[in-house]
PDB file of N, H, CA, C and O in Angstrom:
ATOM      1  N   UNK A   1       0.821  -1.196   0.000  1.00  0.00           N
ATOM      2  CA  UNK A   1       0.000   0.000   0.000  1.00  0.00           C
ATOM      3  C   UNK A   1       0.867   1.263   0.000  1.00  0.00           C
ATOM      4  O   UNK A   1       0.250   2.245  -0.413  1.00  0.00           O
ATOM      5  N   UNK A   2       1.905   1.451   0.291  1.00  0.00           N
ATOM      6  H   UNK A   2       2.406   0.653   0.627  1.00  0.00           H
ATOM      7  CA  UNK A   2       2.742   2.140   0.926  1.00  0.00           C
ATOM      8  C   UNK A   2       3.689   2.735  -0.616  1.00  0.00           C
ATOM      9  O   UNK A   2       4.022   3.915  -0.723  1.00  0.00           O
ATOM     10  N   UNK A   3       3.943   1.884  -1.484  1.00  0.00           N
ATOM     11  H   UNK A   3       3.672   0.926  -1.397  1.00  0.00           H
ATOM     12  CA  UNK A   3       4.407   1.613  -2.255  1.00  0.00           C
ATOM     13  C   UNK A   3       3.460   1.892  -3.613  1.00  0.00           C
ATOM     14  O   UNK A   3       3.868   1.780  -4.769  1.00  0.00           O
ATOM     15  N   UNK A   4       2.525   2.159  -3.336  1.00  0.00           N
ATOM     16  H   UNK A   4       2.193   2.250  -2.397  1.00  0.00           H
ATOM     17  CA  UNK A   4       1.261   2.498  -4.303  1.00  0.00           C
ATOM     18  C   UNK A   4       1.312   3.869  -3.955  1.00  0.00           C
ATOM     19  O   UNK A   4       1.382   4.670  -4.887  1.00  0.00           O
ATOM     20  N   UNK A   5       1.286   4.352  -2.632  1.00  0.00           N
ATOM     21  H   UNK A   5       1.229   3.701  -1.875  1.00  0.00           H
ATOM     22  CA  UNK A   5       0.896   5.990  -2.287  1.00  0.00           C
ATOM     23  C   UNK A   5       2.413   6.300  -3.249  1.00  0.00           C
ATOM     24  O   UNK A   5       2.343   6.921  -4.310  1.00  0.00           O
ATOM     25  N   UNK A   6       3.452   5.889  -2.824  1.00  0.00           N
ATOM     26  H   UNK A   6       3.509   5.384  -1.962  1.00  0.00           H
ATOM     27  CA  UNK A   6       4.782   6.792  -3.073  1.00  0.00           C
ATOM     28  C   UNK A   6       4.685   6.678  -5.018  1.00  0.00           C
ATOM     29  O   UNK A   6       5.245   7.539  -5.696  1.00  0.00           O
ATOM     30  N   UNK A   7       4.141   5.859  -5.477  1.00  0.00           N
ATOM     31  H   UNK A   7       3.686   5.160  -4.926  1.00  0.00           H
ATOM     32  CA  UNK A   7       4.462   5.957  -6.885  1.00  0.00           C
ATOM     33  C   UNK A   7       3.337   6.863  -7.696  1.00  0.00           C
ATOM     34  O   UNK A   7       3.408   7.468  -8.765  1.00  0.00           O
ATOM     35  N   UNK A   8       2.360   6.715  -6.815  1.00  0.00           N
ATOM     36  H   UNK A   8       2.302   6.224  -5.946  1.00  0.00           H
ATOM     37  CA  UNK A   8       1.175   7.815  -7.001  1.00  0.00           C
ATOM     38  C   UNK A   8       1.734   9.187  -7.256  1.00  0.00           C
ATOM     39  O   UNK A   8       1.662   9.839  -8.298  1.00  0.00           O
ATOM     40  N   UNK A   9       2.383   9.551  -5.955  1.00  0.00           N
ATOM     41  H   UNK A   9       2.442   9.021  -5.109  1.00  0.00           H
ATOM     42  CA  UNK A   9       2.790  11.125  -5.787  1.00  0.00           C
ATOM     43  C   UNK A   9       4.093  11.581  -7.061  1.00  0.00           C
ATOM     44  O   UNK A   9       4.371  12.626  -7.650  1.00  0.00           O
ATOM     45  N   UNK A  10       4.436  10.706  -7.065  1.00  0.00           N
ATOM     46  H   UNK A  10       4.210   9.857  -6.587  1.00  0.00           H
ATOM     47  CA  UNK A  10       5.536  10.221  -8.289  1.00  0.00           C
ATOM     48  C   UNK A  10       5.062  10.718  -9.754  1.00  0.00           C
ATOM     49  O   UNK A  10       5.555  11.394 -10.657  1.00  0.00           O
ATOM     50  N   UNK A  11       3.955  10.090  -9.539  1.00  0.00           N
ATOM     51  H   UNK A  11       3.555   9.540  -8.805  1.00  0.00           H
ATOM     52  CA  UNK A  11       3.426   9.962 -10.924  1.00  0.00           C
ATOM     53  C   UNK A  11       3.217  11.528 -11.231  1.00  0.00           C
ATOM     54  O   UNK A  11       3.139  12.024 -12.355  1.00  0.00           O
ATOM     55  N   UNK A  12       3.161  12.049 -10.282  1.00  0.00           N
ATOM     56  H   UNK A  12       3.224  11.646  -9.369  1.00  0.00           H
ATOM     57  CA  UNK A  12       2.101  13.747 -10.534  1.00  0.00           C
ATOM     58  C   UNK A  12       3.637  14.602 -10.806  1.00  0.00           C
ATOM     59  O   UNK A  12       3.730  15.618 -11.494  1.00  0.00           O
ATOM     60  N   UNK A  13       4.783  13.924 -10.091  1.00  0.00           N
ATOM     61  H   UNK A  13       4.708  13.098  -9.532  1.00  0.00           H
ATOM     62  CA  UNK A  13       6.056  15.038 -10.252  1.00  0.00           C
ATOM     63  C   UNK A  13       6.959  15.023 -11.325  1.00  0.00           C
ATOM     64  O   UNK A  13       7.852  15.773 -11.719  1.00  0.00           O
ATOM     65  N   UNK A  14       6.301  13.574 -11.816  1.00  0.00           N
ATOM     66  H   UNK A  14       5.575  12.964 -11.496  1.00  0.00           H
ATOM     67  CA  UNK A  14       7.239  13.204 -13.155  1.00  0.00           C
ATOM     68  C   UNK A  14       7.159  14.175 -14.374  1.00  0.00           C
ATOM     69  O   UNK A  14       8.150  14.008 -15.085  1.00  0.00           O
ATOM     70  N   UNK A  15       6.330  15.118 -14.851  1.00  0.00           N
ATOM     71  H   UNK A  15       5.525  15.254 -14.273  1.00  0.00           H
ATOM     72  CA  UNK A  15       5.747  16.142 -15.513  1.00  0.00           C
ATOM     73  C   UNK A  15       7.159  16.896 -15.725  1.00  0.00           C
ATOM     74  O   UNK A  15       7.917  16.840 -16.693  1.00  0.00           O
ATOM     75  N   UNK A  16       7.278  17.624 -14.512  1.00  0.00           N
ATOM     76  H   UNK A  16       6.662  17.670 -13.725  1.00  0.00           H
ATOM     77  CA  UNK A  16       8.035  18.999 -13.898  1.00  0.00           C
ATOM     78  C   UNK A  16       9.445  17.787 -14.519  1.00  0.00           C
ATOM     79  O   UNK A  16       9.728  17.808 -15.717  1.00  0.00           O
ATOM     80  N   UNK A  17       9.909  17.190 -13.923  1.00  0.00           N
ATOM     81  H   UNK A  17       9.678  17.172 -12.950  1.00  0.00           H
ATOM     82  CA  UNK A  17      11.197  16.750 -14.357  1.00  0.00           C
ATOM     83  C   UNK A  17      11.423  16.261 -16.060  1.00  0.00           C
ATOM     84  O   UNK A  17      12.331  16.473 -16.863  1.00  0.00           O
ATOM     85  N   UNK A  18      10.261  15.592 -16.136  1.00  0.00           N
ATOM     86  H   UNK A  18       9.522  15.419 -15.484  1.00  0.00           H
ATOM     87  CA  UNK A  18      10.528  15.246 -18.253  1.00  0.00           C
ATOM     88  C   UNK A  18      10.420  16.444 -19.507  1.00  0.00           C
ATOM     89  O   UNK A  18      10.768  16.416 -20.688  1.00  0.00           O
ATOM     90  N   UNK A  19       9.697  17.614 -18.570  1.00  0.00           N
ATOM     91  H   UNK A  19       9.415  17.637 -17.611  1.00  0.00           H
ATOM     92  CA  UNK A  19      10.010  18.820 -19.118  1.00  0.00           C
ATOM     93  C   UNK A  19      11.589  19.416 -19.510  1.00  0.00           C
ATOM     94  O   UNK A  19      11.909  20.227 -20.379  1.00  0.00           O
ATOM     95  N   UNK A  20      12.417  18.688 -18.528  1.00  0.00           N
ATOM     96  H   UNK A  20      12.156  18.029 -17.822  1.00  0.00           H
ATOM     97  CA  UNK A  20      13.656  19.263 -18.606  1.00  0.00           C
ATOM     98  C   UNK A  20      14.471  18.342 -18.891  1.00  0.00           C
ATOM     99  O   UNK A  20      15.654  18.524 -18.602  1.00  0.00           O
ATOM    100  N   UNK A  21      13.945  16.743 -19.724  1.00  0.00           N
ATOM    101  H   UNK A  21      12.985  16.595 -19.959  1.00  0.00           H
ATOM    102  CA  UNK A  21      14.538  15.799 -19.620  1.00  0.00           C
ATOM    103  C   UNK A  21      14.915  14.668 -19.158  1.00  0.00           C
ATOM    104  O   UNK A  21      15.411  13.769 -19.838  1.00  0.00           O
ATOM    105  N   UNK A  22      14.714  14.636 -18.014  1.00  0.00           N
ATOM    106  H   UNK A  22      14.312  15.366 -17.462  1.00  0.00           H
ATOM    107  CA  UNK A  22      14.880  13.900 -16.913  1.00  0.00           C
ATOM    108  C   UNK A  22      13.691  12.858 -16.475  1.00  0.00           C
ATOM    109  O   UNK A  22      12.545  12.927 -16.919  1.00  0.00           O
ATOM    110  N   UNK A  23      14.076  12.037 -15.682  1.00  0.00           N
ATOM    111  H   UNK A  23      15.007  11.980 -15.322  1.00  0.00           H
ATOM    112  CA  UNK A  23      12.716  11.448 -14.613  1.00  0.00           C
ATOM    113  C   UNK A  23      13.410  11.053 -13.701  1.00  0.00           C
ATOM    114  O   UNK A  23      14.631  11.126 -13.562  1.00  0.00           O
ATOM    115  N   UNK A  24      12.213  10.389 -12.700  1.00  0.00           N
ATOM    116  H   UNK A  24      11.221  10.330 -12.813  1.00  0.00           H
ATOM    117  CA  UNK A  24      12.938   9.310 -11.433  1.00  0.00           C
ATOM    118  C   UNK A  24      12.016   7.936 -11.586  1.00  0.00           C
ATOM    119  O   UNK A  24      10.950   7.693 -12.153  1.00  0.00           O
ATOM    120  N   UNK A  25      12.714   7.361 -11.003  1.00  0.00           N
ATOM    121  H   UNK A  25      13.579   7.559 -10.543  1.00  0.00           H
ATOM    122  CA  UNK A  25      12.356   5.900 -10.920  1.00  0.00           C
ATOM    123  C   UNK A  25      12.608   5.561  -9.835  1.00  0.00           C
ATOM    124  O   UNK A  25      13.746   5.592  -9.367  1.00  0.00           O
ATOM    125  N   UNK A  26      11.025   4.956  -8.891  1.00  0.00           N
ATOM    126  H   UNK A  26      10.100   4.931  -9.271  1.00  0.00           H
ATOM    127  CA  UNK A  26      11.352   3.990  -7.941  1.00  0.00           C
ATOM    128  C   UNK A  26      12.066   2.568  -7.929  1.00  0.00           C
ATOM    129  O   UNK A  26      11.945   1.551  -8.613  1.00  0.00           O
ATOM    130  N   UNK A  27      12.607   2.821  -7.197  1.00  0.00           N
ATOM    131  H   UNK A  27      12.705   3.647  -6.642  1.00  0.00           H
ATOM    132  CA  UNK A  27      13.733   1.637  -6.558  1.00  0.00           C
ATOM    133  C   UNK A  27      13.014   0.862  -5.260  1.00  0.00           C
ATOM    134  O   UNK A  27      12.766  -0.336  -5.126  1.00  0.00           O
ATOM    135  N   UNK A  28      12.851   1.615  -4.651  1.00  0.00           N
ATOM    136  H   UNK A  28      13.052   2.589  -4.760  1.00  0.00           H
ATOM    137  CA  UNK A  28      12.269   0.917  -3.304  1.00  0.00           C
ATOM    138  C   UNK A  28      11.752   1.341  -2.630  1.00  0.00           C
ATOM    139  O   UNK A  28      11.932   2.557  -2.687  1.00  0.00           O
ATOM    140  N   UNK A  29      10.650   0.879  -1.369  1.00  0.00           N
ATOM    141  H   UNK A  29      10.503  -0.110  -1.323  1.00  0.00           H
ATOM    142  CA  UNK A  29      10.366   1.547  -0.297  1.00  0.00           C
ATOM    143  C   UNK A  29      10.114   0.447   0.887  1.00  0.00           C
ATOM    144  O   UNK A  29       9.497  -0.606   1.046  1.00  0.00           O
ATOM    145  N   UNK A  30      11.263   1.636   1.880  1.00  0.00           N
ATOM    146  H   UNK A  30      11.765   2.492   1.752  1.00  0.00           H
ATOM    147  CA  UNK A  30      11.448   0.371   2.933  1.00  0.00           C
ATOM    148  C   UNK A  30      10.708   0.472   3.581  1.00  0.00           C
ATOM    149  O   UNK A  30      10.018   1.441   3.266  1.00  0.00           O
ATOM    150  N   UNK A  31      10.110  -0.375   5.078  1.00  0.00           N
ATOM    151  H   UNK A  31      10.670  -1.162   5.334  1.00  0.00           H
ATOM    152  CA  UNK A  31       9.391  -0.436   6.054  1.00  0.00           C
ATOM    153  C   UNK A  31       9.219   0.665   6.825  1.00  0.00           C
ATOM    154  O   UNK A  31       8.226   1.204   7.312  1.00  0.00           O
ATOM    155  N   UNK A  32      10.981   1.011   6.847  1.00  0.00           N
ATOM    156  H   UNK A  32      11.788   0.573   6.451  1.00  0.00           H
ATOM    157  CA  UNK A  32      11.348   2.165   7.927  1.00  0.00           C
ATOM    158  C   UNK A  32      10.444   3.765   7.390  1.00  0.00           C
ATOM    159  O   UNK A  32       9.878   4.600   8.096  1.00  0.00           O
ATOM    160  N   UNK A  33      10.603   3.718   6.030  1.00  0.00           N
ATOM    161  H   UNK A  33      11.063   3.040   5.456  1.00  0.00           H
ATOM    162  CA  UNK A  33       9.798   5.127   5.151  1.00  0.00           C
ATOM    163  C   UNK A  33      10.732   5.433   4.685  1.00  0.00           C
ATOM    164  O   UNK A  33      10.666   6.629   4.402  1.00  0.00           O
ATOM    165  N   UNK A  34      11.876   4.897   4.352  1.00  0.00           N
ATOM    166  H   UNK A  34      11.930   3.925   4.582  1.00  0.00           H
ATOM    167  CA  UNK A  34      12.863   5.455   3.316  1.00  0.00           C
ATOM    168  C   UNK A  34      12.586   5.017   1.835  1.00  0.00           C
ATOM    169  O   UNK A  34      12.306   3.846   1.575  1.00  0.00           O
ATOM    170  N   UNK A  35      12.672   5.995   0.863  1.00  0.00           N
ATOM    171  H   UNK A  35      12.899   6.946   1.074  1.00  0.00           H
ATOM    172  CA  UNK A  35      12.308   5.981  -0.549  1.00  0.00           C
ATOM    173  C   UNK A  35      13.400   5.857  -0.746  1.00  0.00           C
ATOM    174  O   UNK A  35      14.215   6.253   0.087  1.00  0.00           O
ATOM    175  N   UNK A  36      13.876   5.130  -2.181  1.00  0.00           N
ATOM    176  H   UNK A  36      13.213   4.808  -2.857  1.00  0.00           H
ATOM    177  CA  UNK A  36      14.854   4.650  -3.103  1.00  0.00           C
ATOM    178  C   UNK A  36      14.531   5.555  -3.860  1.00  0.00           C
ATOM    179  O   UNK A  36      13.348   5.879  -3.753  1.00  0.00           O
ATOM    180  N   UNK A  37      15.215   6.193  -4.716  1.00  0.00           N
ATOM    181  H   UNK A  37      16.176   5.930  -4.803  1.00  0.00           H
ATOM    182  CA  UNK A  37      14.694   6.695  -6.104  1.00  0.00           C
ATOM    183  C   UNK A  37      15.996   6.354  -7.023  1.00  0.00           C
ATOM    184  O   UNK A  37      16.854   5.743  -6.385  1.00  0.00           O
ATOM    185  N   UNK A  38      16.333   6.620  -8.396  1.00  0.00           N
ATOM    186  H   UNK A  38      15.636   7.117  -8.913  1.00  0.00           H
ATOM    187  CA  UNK A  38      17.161   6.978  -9.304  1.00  0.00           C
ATOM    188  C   UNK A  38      16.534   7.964  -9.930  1.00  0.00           C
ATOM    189  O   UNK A  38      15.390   7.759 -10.337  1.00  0.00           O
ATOM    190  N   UNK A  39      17.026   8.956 -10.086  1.00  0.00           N
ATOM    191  H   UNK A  39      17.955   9.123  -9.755  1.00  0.00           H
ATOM    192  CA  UNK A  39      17.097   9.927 -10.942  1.00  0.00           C
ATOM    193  C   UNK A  39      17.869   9.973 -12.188  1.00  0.00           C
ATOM    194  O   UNK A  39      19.098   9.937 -12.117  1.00  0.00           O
ATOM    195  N   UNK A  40      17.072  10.076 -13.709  1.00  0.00           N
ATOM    196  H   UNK A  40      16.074  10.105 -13.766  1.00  0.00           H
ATOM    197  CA  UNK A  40      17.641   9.549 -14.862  1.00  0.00           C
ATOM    198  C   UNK A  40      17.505  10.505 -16.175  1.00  0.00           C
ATOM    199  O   UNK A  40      16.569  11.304 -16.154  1.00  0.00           O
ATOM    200  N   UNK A  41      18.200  10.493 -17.103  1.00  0.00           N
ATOM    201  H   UNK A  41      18.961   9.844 -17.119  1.00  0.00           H
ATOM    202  CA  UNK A  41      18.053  11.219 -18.143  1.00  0.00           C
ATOM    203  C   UNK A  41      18.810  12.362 -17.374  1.00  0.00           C
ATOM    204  O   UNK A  41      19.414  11.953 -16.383  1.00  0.00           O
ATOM    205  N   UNK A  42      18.926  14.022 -17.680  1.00  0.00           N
ATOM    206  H   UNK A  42      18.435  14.354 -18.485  1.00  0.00           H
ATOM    207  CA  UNK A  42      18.665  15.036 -17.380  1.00  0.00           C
ATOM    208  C   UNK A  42      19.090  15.370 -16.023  1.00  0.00           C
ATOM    209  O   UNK A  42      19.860  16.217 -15.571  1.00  0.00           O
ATOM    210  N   UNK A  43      18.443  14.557 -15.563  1.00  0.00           N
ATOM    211  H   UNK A  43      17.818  13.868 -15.930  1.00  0.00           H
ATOM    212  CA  UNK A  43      18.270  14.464 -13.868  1.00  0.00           C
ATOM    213  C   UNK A  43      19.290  14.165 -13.460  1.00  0.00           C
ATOM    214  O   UNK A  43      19.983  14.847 -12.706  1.00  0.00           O
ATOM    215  N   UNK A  44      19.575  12.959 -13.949  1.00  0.00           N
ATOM    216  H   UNK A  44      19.012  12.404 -14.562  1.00  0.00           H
ATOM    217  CA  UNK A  44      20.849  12.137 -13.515  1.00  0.00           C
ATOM    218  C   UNK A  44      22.147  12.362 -13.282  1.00  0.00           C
ATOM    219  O   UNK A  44      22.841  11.907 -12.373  1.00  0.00           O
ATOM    220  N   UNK A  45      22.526  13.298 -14.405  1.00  0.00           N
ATOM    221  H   UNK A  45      21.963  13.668 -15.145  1.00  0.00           H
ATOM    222  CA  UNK A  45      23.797  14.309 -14.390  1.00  0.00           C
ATOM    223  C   UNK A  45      23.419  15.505 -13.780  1.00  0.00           C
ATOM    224  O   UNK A  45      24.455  16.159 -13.663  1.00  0.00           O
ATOM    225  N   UNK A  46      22.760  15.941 -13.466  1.00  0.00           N
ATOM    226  H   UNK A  46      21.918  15.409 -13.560  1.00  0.00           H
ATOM    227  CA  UNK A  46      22.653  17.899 -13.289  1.00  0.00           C
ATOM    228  C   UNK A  46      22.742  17.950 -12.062  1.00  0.00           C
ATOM    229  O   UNK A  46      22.040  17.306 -11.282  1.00  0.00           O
ATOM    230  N   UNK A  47      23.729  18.822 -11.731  1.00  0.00           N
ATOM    231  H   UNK A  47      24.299  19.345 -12.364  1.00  0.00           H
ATOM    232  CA  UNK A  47      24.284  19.701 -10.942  1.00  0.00           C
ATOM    233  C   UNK A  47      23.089  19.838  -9.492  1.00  0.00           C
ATOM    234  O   UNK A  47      23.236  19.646  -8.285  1.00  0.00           O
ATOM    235  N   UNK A  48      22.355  20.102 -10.023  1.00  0.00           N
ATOM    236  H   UNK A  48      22.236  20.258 -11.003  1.00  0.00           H
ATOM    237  CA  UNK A  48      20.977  20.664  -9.323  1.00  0.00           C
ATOM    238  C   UNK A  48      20.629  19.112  -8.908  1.00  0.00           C
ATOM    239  O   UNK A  48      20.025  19.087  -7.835  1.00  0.00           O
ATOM    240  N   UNK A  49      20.780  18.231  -9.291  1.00  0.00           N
ATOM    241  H   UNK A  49      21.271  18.251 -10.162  1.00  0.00           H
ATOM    242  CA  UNK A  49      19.489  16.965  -9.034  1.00  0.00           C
ATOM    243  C   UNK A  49      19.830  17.144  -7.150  1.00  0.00           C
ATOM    244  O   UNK A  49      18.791  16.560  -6.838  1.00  0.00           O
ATOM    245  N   UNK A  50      20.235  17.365  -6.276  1.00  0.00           N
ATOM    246  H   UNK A  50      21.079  17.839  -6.529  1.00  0.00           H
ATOM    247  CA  UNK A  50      20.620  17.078  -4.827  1.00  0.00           C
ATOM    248  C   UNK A  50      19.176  18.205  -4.576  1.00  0.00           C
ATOM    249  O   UNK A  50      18.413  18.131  -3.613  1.00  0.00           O
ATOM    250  N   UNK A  51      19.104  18.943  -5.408  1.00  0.00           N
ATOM    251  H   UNK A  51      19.724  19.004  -6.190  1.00  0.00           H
ATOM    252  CA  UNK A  51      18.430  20.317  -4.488  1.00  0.00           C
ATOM    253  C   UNK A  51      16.738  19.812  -4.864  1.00  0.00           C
ATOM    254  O   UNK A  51      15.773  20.077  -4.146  1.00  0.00           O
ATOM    255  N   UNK A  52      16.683  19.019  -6.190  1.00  0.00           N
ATOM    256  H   UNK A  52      17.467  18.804  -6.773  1.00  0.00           H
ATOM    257  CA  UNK A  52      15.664  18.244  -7.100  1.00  0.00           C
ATOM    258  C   UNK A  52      15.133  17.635  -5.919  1.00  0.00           C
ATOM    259  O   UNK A  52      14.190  18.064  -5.254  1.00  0.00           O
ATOM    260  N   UNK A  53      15.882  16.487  -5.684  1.00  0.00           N
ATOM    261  H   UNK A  53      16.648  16.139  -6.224  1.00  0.00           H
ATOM    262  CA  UNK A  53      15.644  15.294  -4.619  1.00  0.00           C
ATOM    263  C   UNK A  53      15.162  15.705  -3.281  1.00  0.00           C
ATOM    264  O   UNK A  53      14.347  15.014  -2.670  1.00  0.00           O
ATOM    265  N   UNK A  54      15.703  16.951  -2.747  1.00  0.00           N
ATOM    266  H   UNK A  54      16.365  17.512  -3.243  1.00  0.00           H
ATOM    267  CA  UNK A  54      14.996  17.171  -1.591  1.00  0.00           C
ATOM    268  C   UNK A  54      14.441  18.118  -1.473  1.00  0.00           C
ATOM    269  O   UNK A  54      13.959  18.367  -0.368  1.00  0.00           O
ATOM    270  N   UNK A  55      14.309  18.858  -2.345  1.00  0.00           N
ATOM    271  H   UNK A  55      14.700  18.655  -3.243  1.00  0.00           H
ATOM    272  CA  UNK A  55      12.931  20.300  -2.606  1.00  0.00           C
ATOM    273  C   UNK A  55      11.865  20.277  -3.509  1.00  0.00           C
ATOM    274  O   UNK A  55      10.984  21.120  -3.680  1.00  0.00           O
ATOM    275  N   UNK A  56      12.080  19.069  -4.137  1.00  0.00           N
ATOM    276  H   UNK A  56      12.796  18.385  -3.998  1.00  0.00           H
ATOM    277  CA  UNK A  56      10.902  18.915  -5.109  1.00  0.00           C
ATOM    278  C   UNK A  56      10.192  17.134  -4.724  1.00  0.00           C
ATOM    279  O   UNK A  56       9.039  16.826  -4.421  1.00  0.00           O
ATOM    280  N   UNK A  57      11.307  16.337  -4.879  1.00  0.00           N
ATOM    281  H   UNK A  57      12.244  16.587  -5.125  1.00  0.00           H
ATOM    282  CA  UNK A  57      10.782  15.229  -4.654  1.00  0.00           C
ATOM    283  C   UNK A  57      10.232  14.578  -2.968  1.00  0.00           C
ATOM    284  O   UNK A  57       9.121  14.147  -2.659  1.00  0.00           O
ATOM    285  N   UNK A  58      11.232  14.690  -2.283  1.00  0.00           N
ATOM    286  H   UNK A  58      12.135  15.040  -2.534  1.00  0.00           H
ATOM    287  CA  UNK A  58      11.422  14.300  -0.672  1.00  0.00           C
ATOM    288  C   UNK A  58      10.216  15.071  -0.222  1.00  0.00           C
ATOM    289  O   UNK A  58       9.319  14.408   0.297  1.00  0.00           O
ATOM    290  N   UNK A  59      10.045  16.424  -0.343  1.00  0.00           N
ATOM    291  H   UNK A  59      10.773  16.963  -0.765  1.00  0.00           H
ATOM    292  CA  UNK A  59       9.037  17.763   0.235  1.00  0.00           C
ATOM    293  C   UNK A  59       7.579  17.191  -0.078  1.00  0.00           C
ATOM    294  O   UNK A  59       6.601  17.323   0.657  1.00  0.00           O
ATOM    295  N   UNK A  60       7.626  16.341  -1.662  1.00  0.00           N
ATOM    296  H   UNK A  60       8.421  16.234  -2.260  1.00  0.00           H
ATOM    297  CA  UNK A  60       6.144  16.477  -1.959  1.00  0.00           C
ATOM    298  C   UNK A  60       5.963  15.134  -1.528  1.00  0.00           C
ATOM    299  O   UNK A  60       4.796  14.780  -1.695  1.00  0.00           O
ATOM    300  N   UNK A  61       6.538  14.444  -1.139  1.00  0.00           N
ATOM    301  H   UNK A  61       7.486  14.731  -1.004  1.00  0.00           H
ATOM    302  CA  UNK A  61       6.412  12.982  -0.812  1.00  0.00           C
ATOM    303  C   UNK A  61       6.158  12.740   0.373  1.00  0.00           C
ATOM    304  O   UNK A  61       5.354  11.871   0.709  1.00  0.00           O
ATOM    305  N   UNK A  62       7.038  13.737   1.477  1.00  0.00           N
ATOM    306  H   UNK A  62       7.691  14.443   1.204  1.00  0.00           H
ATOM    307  CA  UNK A  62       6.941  13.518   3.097  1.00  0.00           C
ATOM    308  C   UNK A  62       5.269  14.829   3.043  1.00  0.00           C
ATOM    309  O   UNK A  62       4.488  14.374   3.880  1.00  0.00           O
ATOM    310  N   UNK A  63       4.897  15.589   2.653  1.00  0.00           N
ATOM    311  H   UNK A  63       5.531  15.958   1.973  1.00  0.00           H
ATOM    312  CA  UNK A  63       3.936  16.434   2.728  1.00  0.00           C
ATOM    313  C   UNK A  63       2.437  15.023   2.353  1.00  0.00           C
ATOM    314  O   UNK A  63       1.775  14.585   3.294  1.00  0.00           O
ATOM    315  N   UNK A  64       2.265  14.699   1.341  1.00  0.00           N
ATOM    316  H   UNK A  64       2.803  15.054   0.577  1.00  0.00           H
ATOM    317  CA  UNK A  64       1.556  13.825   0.675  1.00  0.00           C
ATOM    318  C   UNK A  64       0.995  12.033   1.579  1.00  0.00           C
ATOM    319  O   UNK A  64      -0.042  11.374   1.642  1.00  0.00           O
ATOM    320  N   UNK A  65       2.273  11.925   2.059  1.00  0.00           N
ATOM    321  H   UNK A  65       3.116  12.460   2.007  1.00  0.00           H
ATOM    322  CA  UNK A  65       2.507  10.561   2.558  1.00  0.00           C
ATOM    323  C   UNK A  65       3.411  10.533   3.643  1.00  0.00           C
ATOM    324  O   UNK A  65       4.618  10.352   3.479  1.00  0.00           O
ATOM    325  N   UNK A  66       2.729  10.752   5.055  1.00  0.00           N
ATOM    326  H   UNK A  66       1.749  10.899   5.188  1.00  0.00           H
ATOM    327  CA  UNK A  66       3.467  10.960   6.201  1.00  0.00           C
ATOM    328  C   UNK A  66       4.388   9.948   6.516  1.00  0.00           C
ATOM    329  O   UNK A  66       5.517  10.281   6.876  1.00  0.00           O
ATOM    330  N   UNK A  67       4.033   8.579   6.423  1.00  0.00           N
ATOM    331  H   UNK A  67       3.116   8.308   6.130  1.00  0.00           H
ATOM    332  CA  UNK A  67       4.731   7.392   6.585  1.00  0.00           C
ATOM    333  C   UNK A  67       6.335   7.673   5.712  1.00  0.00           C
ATOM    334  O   UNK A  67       7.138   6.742   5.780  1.00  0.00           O
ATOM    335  N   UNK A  68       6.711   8.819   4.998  1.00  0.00           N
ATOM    336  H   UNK A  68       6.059   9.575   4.942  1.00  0.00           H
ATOM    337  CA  UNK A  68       7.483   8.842   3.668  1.00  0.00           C
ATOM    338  C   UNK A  68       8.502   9.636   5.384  1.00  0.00           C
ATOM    339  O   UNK A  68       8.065  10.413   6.232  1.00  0.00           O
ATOM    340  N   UNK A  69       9.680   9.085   5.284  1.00  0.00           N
ATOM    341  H   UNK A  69      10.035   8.453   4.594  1.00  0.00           H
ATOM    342  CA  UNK A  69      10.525   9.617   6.550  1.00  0.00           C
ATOM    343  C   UNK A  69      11.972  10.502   5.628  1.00  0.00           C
ATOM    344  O   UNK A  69      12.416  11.574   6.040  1.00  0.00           O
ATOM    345  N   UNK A  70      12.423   9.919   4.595  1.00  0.00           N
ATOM    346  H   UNK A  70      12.063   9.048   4.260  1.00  0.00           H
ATOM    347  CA  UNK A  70      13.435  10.459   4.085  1.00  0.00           C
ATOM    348  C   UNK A  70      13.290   9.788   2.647  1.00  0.00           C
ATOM    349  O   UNK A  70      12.697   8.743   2.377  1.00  0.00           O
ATOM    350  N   UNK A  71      13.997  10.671   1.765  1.00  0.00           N
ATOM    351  H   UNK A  71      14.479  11.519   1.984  1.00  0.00           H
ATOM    352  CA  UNK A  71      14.068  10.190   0.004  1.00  0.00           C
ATOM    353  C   UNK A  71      15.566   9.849  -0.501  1.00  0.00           C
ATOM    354  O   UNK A  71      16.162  10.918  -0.637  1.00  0.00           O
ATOM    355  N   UNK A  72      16.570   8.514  -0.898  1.00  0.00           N
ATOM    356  H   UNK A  72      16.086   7.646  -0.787  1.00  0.00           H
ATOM    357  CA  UNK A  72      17.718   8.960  -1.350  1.00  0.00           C
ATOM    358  C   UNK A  72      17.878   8.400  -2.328  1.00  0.00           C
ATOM    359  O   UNK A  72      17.289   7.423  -2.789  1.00  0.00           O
ATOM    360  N   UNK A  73      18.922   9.157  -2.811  1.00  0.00           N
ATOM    361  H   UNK A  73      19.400   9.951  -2.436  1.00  0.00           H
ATOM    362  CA  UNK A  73      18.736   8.743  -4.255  1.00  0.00           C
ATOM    363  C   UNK A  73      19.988   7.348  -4.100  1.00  0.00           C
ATOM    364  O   UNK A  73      20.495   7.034  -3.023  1.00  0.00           O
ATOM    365  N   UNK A  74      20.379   6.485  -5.794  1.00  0.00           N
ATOM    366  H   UNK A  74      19.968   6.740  -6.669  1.00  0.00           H
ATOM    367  CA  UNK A  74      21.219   5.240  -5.657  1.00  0.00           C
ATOM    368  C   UNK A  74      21.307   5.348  -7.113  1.00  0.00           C
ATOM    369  O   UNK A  74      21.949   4.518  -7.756  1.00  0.00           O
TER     370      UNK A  74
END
């Protein structure tokens, strides 16, 4: 269930990032509320993806889905 909410919220942010090239892809979600992501295309290389991951992705994920404790990327 947990794993349905996080790819949900996913789904709505993927927009904002393929605009510029990029996406993320779930990897995992652990028990504890830690999200897996990869960040790819665009994303993957840029400079910016650290500020991506936790001001765009982590923010709308822990806001959305309280159980969501931290986002990292792999």
């Amino acid at each position: 269930m947990l794993k349905e909410k996080v790819e949900d919220v996913l789904s709505r942010i993927r927009p904002m990032l393929q605009r510029d090239g990029g996406d993320v892809e779930l990897v995992d979600v652990e028990p504890n509320g830690v999200v897996k992501v990869r960040l790819v295309g665009a994303c993957g290389t840029c400079p910016m993806s650290t500020v991506t991951l936790k001001n765009a992705i982590e923010a709308t994920l822990k806001e959305e889905v309280p159980e969501v404790k931290s986002v990292e990327q792999v």
